[in-house]
NUFI-330035 format. One record per residue: residue in three letters; x, y, z of N, C-alpha, C, O, CB in turn; residue number from 1. Coordinates in Angstrom, 2 decimals, decimal comma. Last residue first. Glycine has a CB too. Layout:
! residues N
['ALA'; [X; Y; Z]; [X; Y; Z]; [X; Y; Z]; [X; Y; Z]; [X; Y; Z]; NUM],
...
This chain:
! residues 140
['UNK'; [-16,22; 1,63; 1,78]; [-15,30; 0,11; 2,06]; [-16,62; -0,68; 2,69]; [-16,52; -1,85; 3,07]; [-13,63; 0,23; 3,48]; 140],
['UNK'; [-17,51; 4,15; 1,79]; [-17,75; 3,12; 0,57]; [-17,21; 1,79; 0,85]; [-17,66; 0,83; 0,24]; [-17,06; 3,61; -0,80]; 139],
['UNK'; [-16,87; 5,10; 4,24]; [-18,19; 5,01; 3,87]; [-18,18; 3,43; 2,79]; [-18,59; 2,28; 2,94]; [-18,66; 6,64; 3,02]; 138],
['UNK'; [-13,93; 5,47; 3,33]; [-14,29; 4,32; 4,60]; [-15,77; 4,57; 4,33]; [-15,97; 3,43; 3,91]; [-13,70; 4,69; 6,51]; 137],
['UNK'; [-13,93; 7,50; 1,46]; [-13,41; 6,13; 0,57]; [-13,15; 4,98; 2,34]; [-12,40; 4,01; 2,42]; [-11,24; 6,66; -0,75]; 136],
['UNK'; [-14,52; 9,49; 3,47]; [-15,10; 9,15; 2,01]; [-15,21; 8,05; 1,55]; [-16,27; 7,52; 1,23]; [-14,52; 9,62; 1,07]; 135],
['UNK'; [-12,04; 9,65; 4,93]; [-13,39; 9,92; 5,26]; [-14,69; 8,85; 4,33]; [-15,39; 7,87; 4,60]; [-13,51; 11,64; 4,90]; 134],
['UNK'; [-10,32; 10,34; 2,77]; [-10,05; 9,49; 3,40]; [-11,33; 8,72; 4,41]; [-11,47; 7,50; 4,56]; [-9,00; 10,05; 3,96]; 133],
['UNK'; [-11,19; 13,10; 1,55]; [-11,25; 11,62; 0,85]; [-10,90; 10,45; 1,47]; [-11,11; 9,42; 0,83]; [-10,46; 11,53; -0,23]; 132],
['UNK'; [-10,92; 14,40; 4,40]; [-12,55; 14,44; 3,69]; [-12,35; 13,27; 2,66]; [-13,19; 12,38; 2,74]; [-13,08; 16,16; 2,72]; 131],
['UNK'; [-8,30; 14,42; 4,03]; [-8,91; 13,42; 4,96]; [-10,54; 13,67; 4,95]; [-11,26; 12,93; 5,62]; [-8,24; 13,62; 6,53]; 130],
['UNK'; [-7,51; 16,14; 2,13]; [-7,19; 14,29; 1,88]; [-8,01; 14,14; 3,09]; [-8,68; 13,15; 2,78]; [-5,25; 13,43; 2,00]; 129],
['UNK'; [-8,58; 18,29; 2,49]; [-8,94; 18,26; 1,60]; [-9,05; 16,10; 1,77]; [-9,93; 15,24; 1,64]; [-7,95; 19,32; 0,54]; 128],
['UNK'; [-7,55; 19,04; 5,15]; [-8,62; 18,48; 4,90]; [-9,07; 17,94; 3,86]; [-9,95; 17,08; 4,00]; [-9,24; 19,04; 5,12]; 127],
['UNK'; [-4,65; 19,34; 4,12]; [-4,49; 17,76; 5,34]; [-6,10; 17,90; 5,11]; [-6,46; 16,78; 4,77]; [-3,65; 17,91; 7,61]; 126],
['UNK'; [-4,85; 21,47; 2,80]; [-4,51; 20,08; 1,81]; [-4,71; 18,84; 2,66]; [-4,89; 17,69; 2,25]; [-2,80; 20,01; 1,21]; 125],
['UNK'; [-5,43; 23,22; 4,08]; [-6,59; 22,88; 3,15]; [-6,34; 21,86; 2,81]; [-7,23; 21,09; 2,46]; [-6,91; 23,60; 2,08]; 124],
['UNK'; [-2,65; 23,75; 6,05]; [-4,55; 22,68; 6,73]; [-5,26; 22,25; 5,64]; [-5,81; 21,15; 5,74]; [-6,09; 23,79; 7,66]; 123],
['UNK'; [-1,66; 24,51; 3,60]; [-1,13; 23,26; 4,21]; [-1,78; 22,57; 4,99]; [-1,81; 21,34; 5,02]; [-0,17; 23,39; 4,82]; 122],
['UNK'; [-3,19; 27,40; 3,73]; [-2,93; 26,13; 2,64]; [-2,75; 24,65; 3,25]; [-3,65; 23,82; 3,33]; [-1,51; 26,41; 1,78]; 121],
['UNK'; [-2,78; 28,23; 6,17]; [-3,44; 27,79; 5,54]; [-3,73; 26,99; 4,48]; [-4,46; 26,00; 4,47]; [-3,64; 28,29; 5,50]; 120],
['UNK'; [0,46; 28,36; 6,12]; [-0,11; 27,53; 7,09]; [-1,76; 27,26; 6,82]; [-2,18; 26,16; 7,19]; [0,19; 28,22; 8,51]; 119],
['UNK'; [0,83; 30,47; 4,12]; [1,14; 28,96; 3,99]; [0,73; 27,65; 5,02]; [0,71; 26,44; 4,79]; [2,56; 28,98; 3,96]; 118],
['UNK'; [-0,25; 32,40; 5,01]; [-0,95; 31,75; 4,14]; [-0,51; 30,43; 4,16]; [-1,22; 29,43; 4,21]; [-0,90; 32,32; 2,92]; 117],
['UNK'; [0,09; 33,87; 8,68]; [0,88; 32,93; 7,43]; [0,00; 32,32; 6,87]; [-0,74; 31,62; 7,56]; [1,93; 31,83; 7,79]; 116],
['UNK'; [-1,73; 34,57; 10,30]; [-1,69; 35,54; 9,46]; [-0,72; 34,69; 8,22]; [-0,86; 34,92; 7,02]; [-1,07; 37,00; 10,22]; 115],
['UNK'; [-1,84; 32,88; 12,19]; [-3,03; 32,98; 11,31]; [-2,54; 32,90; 9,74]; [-2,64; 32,17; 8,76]; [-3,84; 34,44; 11,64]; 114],
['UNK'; [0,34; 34,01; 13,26]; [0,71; 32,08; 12,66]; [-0,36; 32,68; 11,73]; [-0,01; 32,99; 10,59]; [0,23; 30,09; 13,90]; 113],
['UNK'; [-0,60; 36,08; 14,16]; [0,83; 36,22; 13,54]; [0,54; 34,99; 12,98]; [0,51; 35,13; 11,76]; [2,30; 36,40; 14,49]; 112],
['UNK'; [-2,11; 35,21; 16,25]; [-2,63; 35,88; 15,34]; [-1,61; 35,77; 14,28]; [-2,07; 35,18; 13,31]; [-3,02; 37,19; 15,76]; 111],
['UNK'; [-1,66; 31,62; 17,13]; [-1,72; 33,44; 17,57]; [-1,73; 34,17; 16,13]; [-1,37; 33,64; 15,07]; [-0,02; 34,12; 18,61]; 110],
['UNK'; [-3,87; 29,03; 17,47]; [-3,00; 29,67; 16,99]; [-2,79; 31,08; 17,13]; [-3,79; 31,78; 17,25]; [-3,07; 29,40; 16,02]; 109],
['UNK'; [-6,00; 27,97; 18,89]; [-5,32; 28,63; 19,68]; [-4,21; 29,15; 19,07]; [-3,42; 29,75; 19,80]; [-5,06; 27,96; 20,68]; 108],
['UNK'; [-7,56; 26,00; 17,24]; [-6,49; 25,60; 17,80]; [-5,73; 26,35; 18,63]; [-4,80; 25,79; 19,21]; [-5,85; 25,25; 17,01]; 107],
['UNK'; [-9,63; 27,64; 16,37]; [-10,04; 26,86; 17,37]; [-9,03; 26,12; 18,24]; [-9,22; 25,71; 19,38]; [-10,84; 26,02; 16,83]; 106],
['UNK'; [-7,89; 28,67; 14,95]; [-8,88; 29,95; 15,87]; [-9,15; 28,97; 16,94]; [-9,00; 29,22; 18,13]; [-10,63; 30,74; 15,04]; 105],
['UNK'; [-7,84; 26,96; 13,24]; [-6,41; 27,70; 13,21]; [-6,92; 28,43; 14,96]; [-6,14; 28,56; 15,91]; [-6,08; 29,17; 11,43]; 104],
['UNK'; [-10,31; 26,71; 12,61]; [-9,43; 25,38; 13,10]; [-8,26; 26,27; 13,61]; [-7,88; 25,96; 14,74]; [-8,91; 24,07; 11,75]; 103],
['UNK'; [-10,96; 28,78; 10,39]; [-11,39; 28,26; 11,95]; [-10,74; 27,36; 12,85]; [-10,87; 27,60; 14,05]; [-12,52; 27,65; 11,93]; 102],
['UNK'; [-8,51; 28,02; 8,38]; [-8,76; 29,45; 9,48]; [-9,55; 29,19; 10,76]; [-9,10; 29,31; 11,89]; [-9,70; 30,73; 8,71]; 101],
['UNK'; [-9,76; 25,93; 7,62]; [-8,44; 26,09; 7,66]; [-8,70; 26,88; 8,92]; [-8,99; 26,53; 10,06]; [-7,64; 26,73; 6,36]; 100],
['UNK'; [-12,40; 26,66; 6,52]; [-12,51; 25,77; 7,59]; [-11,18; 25,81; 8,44]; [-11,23; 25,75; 9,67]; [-12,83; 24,35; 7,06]; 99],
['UNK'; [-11,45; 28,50; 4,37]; [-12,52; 28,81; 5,61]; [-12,41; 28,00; 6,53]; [-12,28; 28,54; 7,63]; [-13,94; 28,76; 5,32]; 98],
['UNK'; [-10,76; 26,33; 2,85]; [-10,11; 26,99; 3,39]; [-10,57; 28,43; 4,57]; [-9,86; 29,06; 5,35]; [-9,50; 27,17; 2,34]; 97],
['UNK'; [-12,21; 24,69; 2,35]; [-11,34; 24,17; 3,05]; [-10,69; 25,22; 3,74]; [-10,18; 25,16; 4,86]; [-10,57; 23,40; 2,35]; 96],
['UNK'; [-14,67; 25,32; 0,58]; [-14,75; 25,98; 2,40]; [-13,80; 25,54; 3,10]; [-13,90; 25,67; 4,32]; [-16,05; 25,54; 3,40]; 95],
['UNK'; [-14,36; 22,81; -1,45]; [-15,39; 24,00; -1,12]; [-15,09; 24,15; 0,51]; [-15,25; 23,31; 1,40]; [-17,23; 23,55; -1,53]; 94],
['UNK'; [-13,11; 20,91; -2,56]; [-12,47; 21,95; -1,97]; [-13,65; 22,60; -1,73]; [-13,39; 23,48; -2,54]; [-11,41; 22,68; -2,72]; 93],
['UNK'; [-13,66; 17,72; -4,37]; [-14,32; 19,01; -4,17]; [-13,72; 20,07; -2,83]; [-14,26; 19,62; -1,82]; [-15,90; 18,59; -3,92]; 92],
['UNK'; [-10,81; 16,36; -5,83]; [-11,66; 16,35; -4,71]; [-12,77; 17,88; -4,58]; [-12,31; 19,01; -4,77]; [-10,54; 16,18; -3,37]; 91],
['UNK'; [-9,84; 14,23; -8,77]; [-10,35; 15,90; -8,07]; [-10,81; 15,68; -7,28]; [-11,54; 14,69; -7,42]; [-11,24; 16,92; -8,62]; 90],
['UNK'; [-6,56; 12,43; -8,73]; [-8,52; 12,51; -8,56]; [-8,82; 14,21; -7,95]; [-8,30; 14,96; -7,13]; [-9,33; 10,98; -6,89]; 89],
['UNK'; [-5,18; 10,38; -10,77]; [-5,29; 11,50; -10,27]; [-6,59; 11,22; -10,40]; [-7,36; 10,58; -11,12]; [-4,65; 12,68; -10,78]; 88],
['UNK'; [-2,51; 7,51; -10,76]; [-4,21; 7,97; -10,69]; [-4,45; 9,00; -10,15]; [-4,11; 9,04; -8,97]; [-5,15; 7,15; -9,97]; 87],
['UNK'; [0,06; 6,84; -12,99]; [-0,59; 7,23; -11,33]; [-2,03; 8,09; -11,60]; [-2,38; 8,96; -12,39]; [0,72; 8,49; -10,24]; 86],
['UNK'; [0,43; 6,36; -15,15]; [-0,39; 5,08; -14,64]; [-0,62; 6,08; -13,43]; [-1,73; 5,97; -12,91]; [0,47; 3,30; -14,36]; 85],
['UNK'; [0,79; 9,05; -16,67]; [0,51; 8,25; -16,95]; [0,16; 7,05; -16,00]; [-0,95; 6,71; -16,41]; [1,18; 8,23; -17,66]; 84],
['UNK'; [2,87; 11,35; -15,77]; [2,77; 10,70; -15,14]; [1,15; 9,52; -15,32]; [0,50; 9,22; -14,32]; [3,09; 11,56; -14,14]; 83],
['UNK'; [2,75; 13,72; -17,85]; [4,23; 13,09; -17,52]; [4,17; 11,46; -16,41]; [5,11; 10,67; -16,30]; [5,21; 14,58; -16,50]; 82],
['UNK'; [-0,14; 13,38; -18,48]; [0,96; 13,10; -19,52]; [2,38; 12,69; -18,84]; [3,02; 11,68; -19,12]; [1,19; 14,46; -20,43]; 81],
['UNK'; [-0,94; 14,49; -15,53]; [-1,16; 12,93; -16,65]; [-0,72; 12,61; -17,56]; [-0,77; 11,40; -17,77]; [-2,13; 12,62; -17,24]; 80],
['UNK'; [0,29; 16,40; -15,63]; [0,40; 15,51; -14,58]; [-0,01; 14,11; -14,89]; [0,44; 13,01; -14,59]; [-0,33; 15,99; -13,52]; 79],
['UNK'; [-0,22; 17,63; -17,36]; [1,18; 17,94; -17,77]; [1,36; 16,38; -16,37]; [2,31; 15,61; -16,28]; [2,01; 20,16; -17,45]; 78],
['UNK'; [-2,86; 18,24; -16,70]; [-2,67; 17,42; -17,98]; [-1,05; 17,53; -18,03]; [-0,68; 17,47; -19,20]; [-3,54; 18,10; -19,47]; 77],
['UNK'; [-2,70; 19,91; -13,97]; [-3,81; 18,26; -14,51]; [-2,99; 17,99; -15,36]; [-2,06; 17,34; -14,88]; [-5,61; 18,27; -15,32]; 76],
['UNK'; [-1,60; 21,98; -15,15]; [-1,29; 21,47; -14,39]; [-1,58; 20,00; -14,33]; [-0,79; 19,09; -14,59]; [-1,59; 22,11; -13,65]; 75],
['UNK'; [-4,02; 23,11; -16,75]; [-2,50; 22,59; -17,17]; [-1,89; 21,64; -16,38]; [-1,63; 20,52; -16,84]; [-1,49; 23,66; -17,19]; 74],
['UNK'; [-6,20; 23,21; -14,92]; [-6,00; 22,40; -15,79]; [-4,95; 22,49; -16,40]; [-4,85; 21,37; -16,89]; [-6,79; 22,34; -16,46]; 73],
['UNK'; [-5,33; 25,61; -13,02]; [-5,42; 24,22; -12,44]; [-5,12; 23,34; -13,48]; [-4,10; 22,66; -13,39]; [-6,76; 23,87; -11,84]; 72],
['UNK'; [-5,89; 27,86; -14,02]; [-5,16; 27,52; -13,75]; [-4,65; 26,32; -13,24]; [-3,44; 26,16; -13,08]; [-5,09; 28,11; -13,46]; 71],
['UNK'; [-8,66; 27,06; -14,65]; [-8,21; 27,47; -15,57]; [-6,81; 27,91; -15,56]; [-6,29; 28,30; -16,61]; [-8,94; 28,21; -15,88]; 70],
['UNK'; [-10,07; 26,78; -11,76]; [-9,50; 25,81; -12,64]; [-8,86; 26,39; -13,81]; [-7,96; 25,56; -13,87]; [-10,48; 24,88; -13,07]; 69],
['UNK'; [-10,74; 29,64; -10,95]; [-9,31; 28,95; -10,49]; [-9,01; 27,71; -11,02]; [-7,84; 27,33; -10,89]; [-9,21; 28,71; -9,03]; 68],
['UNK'; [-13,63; 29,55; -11,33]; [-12,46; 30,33; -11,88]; [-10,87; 29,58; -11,78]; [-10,18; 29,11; -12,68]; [-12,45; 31,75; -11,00]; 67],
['UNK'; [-14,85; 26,66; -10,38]; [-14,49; 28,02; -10,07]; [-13,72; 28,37; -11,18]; [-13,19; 27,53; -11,91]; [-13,75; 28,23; -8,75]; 66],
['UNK'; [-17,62; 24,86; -11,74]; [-16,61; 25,35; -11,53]; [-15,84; 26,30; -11,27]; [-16,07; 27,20; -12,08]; [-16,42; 25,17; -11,89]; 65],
['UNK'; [-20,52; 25,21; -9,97]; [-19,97; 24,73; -11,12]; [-18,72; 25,00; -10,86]; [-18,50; 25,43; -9,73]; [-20,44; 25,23; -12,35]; 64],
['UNK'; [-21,87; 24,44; -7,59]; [-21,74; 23,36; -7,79]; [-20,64; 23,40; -9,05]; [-19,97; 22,42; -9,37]; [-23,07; 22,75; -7,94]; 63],
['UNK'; [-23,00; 26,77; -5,84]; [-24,01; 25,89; -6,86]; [-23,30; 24,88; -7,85]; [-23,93; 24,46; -8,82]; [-24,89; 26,95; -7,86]; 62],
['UNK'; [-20,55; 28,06; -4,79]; [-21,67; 27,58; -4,27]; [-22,57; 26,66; -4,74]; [-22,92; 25,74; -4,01]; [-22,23; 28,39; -4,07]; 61],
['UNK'; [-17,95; 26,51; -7,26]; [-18,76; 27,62; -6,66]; [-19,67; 27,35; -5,62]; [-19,68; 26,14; -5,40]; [-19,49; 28,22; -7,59]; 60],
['UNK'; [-14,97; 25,10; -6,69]; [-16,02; 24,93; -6,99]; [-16,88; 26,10; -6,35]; [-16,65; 26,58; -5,24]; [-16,29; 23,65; -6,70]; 59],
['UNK'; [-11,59; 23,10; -7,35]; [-12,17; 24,62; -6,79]; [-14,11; 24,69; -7,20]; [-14,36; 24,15; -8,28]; [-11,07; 26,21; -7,94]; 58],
['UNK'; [-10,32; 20,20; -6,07]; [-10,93; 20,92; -6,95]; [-12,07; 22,39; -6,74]; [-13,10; 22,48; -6,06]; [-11,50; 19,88; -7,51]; 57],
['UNK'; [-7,69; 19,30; -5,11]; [-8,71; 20,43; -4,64]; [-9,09; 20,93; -6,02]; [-8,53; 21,69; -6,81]; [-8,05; 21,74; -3,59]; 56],
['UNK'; [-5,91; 16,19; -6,33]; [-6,23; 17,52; -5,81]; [-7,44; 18,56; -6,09]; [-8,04; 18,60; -7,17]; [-5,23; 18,12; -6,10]; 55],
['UNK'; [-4,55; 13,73; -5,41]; [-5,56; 14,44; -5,08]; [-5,13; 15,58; -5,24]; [-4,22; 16,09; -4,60]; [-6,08; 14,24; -3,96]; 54],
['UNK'; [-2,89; 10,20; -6,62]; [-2,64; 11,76; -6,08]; [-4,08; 12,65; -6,07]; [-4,88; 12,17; -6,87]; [-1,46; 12,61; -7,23]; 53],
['UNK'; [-1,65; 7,66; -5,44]; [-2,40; 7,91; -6,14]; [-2,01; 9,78; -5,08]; [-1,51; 10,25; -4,06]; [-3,93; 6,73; -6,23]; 52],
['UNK'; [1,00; 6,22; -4,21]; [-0,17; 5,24; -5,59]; [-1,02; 6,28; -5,87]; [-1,49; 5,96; -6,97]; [-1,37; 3,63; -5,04]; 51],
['UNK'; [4,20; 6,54; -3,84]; [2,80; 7,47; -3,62]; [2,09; 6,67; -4,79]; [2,49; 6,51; -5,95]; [2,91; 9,47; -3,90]; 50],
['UNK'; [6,61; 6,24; -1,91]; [6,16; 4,79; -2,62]; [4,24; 5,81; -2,74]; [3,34; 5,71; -1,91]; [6,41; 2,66; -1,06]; 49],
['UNK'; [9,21; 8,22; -2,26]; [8,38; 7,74; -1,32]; [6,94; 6,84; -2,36]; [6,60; 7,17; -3,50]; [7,92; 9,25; -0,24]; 48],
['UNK'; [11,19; 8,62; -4,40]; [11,64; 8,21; -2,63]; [10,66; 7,70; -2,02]; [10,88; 6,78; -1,23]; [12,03; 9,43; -1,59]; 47],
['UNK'; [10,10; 10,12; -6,24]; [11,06; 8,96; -6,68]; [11,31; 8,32; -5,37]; [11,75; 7,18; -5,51]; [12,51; 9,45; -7,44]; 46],
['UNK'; [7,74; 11,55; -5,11]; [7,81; 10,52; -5,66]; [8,50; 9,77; -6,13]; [8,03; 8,71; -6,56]; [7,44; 10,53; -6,08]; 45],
['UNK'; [9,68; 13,62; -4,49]; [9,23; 12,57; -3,55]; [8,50; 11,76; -3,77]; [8,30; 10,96; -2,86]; [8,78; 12,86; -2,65]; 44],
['UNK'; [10,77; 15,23; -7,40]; [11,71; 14,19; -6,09]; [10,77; 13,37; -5,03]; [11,27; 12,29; -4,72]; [12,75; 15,34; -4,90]; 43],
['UNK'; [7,91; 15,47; -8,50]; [9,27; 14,67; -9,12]; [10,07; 13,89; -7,58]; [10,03; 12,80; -7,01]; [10,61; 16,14; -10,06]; 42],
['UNK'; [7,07; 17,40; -6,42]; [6,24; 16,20; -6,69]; [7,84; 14,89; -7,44]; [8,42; 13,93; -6,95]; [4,59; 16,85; -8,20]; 41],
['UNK'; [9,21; 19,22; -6,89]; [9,15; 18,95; -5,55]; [8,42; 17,67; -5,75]; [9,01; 16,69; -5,31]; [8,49; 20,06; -4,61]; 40],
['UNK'; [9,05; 20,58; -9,28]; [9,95; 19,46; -8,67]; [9,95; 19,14; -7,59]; [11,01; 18,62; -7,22]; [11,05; 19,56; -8,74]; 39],
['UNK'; [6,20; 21,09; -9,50]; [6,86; 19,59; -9,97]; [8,02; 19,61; -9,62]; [8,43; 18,45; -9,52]; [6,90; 19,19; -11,45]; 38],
['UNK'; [6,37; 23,18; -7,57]; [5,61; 21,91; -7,50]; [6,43; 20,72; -8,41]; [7,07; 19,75; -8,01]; [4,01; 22,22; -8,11]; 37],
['UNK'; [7,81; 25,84; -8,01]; [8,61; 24,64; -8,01]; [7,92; 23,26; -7,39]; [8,60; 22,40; -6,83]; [9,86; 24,99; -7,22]; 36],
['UNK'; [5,83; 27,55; -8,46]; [6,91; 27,36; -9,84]; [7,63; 26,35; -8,83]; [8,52; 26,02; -9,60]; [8,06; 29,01; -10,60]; 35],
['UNK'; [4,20; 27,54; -6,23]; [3,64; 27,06; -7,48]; [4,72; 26,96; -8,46]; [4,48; 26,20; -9,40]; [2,55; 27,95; -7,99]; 34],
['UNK'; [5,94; 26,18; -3,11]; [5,89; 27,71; -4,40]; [5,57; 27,13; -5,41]; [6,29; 26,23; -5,82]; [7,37; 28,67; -4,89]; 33],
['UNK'; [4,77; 24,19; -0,80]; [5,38; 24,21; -1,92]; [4,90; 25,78; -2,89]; [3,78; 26,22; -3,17]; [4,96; 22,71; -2,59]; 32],
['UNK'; [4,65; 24,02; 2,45]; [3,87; 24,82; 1,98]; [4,94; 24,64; 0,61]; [6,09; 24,97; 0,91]; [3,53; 26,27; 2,85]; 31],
['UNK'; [5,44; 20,73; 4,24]; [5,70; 21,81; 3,57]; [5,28; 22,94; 2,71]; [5,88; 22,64; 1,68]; [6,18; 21,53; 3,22]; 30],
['UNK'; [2,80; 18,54; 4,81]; [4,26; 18,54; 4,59]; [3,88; 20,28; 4,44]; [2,81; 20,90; 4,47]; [5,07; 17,41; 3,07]; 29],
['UNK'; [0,05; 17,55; 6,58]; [0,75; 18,65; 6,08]; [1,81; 18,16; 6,02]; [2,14; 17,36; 6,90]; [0,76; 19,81; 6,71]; 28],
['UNK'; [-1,00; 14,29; 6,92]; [-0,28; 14,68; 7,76]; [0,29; 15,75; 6,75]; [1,05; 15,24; 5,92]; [0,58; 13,61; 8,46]; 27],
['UNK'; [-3,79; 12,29; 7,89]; [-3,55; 12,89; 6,60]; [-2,57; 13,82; 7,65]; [-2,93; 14,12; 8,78]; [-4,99; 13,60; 5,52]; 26],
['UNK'; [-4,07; 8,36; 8,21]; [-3,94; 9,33; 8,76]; [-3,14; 10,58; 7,75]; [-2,21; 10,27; 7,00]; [-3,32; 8,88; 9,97]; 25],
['UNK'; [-4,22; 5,68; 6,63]; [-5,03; 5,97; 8,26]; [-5,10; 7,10; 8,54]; [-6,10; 7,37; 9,20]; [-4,43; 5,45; 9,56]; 24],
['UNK'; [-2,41; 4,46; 4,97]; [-3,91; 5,57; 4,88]; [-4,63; 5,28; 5,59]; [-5,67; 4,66; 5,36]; [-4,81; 5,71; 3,73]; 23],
['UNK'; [-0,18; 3,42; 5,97]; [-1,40; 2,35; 5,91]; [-2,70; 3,20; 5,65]; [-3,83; 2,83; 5,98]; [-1,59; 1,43; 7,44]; 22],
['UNK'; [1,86; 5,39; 5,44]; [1,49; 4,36; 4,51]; [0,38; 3,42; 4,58]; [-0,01; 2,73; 3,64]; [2,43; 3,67; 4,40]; 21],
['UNK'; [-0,05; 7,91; 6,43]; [1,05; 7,09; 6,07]; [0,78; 6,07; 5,72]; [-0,38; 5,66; 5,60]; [1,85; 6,89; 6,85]; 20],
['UNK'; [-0,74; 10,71; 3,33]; [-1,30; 9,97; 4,25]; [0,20; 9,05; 4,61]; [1,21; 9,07; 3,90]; [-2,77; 9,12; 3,64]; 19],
['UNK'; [-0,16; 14,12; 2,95]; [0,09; 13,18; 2,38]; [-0,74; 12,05; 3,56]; [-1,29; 12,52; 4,55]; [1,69; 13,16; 2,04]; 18],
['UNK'; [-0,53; 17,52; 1,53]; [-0,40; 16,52; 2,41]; [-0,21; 15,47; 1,69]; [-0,10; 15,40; 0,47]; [-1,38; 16,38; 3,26]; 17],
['UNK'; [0,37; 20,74; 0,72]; [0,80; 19,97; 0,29]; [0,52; 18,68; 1,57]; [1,25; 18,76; 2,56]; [2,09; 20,48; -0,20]; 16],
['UNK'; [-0,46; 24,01; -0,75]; [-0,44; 23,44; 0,22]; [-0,35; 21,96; -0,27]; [-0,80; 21,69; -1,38]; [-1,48; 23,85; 1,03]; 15],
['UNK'; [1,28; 26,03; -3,42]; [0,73; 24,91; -3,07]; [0,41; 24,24; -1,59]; [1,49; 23,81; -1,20]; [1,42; 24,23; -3,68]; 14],
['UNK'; [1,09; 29,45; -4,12]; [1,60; 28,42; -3,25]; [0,63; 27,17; -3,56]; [-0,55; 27,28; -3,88]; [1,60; 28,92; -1,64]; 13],
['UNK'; [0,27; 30,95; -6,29]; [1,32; 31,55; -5,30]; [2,06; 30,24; -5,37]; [3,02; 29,87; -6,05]; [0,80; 32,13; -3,65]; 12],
['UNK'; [-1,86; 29,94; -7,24]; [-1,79; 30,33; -8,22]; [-0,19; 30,61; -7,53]; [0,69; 30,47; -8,38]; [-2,93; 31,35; -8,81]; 11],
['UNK'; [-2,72; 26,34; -5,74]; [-2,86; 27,69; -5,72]; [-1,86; 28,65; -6,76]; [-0,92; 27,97; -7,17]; [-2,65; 28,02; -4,28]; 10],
['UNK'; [-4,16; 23,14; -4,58]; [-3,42; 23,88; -5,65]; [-3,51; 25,25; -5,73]; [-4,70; 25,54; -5,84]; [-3,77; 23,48; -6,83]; 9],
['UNK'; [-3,70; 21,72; -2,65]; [-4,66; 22,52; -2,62]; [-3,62; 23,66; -3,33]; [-2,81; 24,50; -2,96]; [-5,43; 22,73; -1,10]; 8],
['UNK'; [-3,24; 17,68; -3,19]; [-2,68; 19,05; -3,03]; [-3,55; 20,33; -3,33]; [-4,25; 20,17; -4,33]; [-1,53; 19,12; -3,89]; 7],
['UNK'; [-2,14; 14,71; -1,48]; [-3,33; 15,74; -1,62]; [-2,74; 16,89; -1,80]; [-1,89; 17,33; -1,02]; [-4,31; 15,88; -0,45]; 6],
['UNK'; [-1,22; 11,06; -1,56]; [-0,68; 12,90; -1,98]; [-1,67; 13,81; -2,00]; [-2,34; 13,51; -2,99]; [-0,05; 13,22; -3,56]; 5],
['UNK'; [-0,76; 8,78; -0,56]; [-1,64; 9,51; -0,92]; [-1,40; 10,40; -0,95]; [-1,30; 10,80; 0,21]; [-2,44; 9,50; -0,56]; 4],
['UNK'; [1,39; 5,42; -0,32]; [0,87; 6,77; 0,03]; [-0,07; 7,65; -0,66]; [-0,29; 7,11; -1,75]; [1,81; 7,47; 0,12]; 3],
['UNK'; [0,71; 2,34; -0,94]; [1,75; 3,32; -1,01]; [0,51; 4,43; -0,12]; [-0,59; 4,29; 0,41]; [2,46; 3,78; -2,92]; 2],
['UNK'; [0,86; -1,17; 0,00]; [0,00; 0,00; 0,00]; [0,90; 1,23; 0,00]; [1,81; 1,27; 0,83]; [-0,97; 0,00; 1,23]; 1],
């Protein structure tokens, strides 16, 4: 059983999780800079054993697509072209990052931490995977 990659793709920054290996549990790595995602995806997928990848799909109130895919879909297809058998999946993102911030409030973080995006991000991506982790135990 490999790992699970979730990422809350952004135009700046990438927030970036992962599960461990028995996908039990969704754990933030590192806030990644949108110009150096693939190499960052490149190197830890040559090291760490990842079967399938997630990411935040942006979505309006009523369901259609946000704006923010239109940066997203290159991305997608440069991810399935360079990376062919690994299985990519959109997750619906709606309010991760709202939720981020509350959690942040609820955790007692100080205003200053708040105030780092990258620490947001990096909650959107640990909810994003553990809403699919969530998800894919309903269906088992």
């Amino acid at each position: 059983m490999g790992r699970v990659l979730a990422i809350d793709y952004g135009r700046r920054r990438c927030g970036v999780a992962v599960t461990d290996v028995l996908q039990i549990a969704a754990n933030g790595l590192p806030t990644v800079q949108t110009h150096l995602l693939w190499d960052f995806l490149t190197e830890y997928i040559s090291r760490e054993n990842v079967e399938r990848i997630l990411i935040g799909e942006p979505r309006q109130l009523n369901g259609a697509p946000s704006e923010s895919m239109r940066y997203i879909k290159p991305f997608l297809n440069r991810l399935r072209n360079h990376m062919p058998d690994m299985p990519v999946e959109m997750v619906d993102e709606r309010f991760t990052s709202t939720i981020a911030h509350r959690e942040m409030l609820a955790g007692g973080f100080k205003r200053s931490d708040r105030q780092q995006k990258e620490r947001a991000d990096e909650m959107a991506a640990v909810l994003i995977l553990t809403q699919w982790l969530q998800n894919r135990s309903f269906k088992l």
